[in-house]
C-alpha positions as a Markdown table, in Angstrom:
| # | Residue | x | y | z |
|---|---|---|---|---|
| 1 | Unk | 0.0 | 0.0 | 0.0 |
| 2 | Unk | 2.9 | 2.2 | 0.6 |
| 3 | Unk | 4.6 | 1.6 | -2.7 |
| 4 | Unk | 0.9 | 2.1 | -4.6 |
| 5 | Unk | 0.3 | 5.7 | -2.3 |
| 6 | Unk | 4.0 | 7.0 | -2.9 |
| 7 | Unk | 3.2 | 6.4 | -6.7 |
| 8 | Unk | 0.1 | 8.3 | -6.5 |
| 9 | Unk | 1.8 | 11.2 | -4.6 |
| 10 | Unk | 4.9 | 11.3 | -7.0 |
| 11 | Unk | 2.7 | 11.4 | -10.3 |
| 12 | Unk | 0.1 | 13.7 | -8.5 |
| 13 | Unk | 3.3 | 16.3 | -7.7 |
| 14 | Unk | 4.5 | 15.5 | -11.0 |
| 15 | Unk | 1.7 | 16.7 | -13.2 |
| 16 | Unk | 1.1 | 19.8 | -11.0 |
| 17 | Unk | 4.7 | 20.8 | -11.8 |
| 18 | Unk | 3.8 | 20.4 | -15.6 |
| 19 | Unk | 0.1 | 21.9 | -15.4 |
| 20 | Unk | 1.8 | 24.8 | -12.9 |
| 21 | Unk | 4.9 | 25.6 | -15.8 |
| 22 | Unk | 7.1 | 24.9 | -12.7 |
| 23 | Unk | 9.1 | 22.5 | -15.0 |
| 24 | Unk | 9.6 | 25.0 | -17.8 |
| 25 | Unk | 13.2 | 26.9 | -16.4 |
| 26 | Unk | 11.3 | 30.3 | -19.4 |
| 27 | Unk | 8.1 | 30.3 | -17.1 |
| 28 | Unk | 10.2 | 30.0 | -13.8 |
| 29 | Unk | 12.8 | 32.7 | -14.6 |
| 30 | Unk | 9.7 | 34.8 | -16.0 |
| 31 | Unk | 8.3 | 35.0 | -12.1 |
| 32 | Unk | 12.1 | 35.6 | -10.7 |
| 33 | Unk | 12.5 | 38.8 | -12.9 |
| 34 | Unk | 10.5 | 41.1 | -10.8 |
| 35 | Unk | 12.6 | 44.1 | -12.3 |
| 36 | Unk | 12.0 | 43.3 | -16.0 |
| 37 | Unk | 9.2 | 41.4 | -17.7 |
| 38 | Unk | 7.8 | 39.6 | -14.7 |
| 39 | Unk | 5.3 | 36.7 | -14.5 |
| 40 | Unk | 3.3 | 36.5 | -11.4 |
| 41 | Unk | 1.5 | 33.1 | -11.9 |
| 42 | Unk | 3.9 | 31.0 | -10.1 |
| 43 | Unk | 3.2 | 33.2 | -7.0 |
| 44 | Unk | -0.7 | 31.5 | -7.6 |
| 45 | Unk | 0.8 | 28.0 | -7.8 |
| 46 | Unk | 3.1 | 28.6 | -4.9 |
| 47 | Unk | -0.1 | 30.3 | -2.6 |
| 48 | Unk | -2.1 | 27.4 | -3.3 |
| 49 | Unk | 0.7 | 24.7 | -2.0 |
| 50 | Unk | 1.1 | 27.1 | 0.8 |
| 51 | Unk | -2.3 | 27.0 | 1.7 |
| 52 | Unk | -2.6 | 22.9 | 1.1 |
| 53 | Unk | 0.2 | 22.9 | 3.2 |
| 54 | Unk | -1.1 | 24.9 | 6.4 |
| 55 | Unk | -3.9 | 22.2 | 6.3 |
| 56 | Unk | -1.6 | 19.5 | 6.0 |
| 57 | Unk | 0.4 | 20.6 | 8.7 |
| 58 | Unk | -2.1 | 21.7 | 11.0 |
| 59 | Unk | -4.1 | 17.8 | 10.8 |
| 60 | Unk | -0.6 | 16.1 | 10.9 |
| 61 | Unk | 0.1 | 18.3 | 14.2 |
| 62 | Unk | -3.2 | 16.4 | 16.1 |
| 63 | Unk | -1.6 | 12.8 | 15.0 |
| 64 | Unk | 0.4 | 10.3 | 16.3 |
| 65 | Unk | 0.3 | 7.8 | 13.0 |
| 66 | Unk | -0.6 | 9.0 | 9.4 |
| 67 | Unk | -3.9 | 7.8 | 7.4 |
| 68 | Unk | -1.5 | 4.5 | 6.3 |
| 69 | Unk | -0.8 | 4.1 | 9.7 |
| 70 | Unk | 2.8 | 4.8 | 10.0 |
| 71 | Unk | 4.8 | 7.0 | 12.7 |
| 72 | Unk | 4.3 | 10.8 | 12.4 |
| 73 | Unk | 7.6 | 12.5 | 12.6 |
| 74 | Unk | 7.5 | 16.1 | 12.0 |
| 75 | Unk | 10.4 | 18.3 | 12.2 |
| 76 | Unk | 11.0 | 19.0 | 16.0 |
| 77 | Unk | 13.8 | 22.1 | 14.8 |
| 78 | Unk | 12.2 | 26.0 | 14.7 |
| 79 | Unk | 15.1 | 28.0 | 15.0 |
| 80 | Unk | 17.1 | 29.8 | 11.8 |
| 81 | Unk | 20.2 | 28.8 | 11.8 |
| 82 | Unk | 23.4 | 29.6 | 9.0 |
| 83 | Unk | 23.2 | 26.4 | 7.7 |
| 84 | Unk | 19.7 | 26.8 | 6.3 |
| 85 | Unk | 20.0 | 30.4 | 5.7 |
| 86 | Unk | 23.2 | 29.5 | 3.5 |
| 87 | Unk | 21.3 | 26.5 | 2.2 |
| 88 | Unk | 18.4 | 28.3 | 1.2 |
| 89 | Unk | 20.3 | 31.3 | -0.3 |
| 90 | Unk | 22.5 | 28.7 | -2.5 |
| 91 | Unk | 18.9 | 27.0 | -4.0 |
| 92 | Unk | 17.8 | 30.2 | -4.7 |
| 93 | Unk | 21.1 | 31.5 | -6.6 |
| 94 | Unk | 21.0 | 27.3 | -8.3 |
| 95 | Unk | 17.1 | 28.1 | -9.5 |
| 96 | Unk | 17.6 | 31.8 | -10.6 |
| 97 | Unk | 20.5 | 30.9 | -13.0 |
| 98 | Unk | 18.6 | 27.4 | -13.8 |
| 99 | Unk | 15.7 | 28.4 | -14.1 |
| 100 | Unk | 15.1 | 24.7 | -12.0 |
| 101 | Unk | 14.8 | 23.2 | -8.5 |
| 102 | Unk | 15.2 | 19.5 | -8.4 |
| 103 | Unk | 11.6 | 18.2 | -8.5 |
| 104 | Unk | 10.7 | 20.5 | -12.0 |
| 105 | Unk | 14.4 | 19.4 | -13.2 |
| 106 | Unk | 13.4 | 15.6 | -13.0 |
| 107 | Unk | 10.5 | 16.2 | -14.5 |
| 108 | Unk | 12.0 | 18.1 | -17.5 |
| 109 | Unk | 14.8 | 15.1 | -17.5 |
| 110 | Unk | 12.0 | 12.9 | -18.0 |
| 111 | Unk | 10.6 | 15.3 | -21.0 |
| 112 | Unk | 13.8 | 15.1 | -22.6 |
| 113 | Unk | 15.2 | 18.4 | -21.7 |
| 114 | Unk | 18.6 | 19.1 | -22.2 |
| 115 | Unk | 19.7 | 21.6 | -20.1 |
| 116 | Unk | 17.9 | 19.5 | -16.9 |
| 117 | Unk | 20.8 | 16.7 | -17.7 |
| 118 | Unk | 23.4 | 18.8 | -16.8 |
| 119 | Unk | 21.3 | 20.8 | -13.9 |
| 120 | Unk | 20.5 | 16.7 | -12.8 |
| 121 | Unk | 24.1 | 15.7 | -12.7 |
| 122 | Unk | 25.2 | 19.0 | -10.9 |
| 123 | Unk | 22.6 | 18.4 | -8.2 |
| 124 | Unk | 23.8 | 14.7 | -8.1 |
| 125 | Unk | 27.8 | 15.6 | -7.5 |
| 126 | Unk | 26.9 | 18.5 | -5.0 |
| 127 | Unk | 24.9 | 15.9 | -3.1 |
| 128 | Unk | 27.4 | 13.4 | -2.9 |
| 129 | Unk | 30.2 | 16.2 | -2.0 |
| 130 | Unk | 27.5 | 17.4 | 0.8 |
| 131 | Unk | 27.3 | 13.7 | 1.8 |
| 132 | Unk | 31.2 | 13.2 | 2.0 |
| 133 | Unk | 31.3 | 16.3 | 4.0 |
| 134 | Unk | 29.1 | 15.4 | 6.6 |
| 135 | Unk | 30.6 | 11.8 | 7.2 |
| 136 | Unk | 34.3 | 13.3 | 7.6 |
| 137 | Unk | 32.2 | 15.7 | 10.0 |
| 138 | Unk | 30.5 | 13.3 | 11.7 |
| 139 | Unk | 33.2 | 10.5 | 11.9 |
| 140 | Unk | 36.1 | 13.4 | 13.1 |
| 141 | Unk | 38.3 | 12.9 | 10.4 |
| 142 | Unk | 38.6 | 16.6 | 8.5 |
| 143 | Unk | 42.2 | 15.4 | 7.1 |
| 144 | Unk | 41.9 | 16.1 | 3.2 |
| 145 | Unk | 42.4 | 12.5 | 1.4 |
């Protein structure tokens, strides 16, 4: 049931990314250029998952185990930190020069577009240099190999 509901969520998400434009990089860099020809119908698309999220968020709050019965685990952190300040300045400078963020880039990989295979393989090897990071972090060796 899992496998069949995590389906259903990925190719529900997936064609709202296509129906939105969220996977065409024109569309998205359209509604980031707020000083030239801007495009404000992303700001609809991104209200309405706001909204849907609220209501997620605020039934998920009152439970202990979802509708499928598994463990609720919501994020327990609600402080800003530099970490996700940096973070969320770096995905914002990676989709304003992409014109992608990495759910709209798999779905234009999947479409066949070319510029989302290289955006794909940069997320990939910035992902595994992250992960790499964090072992040597985590395991106390920062010794360069």
């Amino acid at each position: 049931m899992y496998v069949f509901t995590s389906l259903l969520a990925g190719l529900v998400f997936g064609l709202g990314l296509i129906v939105s434009g969220m996977a065409d990089p024109a569309k998205v860099l359209g509604f980031l250029d707020v000083a030239g020809r801007w495009d404000p119908s992303l700001a609809l698309v991104m209200a309405g998952a706001i909204a849907v999220g609220i209501g997620a968020f605020a039934v998920a709050r009152r439970r202990t185990v979802s509708f499928l019965g598994a463990e609720m685990r919501l994020p327990k952190a609600r402080q800003l930190d530099r970490r996700l300040v940096g973070g969320g300045l770096l995905f914002g400078v990676g989709w304003g020069v992409a014109g992608f963020c990495p759910g709209p880039a798999l779905i234009a990989l999947g479409m066949g577009e070319g510029k989302a295979a290289v955006f794909v393989v940069a997320m990939l090897v910035g992902m595994g240099i992250f992960e790499l990071v964090e072992r040597r972090k985590h395991s106390g060796d920062l010794s360069p190999a």
